[in-house]
C-alpha angles and dihedrals in degrees: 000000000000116000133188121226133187119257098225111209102179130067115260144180115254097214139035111269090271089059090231100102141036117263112233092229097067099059098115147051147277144192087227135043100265092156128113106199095216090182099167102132139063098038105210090031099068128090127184120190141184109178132166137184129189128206137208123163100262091003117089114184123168134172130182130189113179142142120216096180102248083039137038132189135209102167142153124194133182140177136183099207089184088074090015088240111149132170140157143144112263108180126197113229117184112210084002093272106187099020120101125177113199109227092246114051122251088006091117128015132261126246152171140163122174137093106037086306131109124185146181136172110182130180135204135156092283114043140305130282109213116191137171147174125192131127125250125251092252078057102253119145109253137180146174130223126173148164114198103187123219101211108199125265084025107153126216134201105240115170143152117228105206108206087163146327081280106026119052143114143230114199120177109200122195106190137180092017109155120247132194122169139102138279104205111194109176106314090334120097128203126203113206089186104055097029092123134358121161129188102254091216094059091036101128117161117236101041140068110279115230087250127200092229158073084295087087090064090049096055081046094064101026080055092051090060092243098167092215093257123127131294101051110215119254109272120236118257092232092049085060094038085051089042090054093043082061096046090049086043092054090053100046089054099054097033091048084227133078120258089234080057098051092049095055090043099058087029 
């Protein structure tokens, strides 16, 4: 059934001033965040969350920091699916003890720091910068860092979802925000931004794609019979000089400038 909500234009606050009930006002929606979570009533009954995931193609990273009152969370989570690997640090923090949300999103940072895990979300006019520290279960160092870009003009989905007067909710969703940055697990390093980039012109389904990317070393080795098994054999000169021909091919090709040219630009 097709409903008509209000575009609201104007920050507001998202409760009454006792924080207990929704304010009129908010019912609507908005392309950028206007709401002021002014949570202050009903201890055990609000939930404040600030989530991202990240997707690349075969990379999967997610992190979560939120406080629901009687629990708080401060996580990371990745996954290749492309090997189906997967690790994190996921603490557990009774009463949310060292979590804290600020009432308008993005308007503090983010941070933990406990249990082998150290976090920070941290927002400016152009993006957010997301990093994290923490050590696998295997025991391998591992940590996070990202830069999810706000291009300007960006919209976001930003509405409040009235159950009732006491019960509602206000979710703010940014999708589609570039991101570029590193996932390091033990000695190996992950890139979210440059998992996977074909040419449009030679896509063709049922077959492997001619990738700009790490993919060519890959078919190299899967080619040369290593069965997988310590140690690797050495790769050709020519396999990484090809490789790197890809990698400075794929980024001509989204900046509009060789990379040569940029170097000499910002030299």
């Amino acid at each position: 059934m097709a409903t008509a909500e209000r575009e609201l234009t104007e920050p507001v606050d998202l409760c009454t001033p006792d924080g207990k009930r929704l304010n009129p006002a908010a019912r609507g929606w908005s392309r950028t965040p206007l709401h002021t979570g002014n949570l202050r009533g009903g201890w055990g009954r609000t939930k404040r969350w600030d989530y991202w995931c990240i997707l690349a193609a075969d990379l999967v990273v997610a992190v979560t920091y939120a406080d629901v009152d009687y629990l708080g969370m401060a996580t990371v989570w990745w996954c290749d699916l492309a090997t189906g690997r997967s690790g994190g640090a996921e603490p557990t923090l009774p009463l949310a003890r060292g979590v804290a949300l600020p009432d308008r999103p993005g308007a503090e940072p983010l941070r933990y720091e406990g249990q082998g895990l150290t976090l920070a979300l941290v927002d400016d006019a152009g993006g957010t910068t997301i990093t994290a520290s923490w050590t696998e279960a295997g025991g391998a160092a591992a940590a996070l860092d990202l830069r999810v870009d706000l291009p300007p003009g960006h919209e976001s989905l930003n509405v409040v979802i009235p159950w009732s007067d006491r019960r509602f909710q206000y979710t703010s969703k940014h999708q589609a925000r570039p991101a570029r940055g590193t996932l390091t697990v033990g000695d190996e390093m992950l890139t979210p931004d440059s998992s996977r980039f074909w040419p449009a012109d030679g896509y063709a389904p049922g077959r492997g794609q001619p990738s700009f990317d790490k993919q060519f070393v890959r078919d190299w080795a899967t080619a040369s019979g290593w069965d997988k098994s310590p140690p690797a054999p050495a790769i050709p000169d020519e396999v990484v000089a090809r490789t790197r021909e890809k990698y400075l091919q794929a980024y001509g090709l989204i900046a509009g400038e060789s990379f040569s040219d940029w170097s000499e630009r910002v030299a």
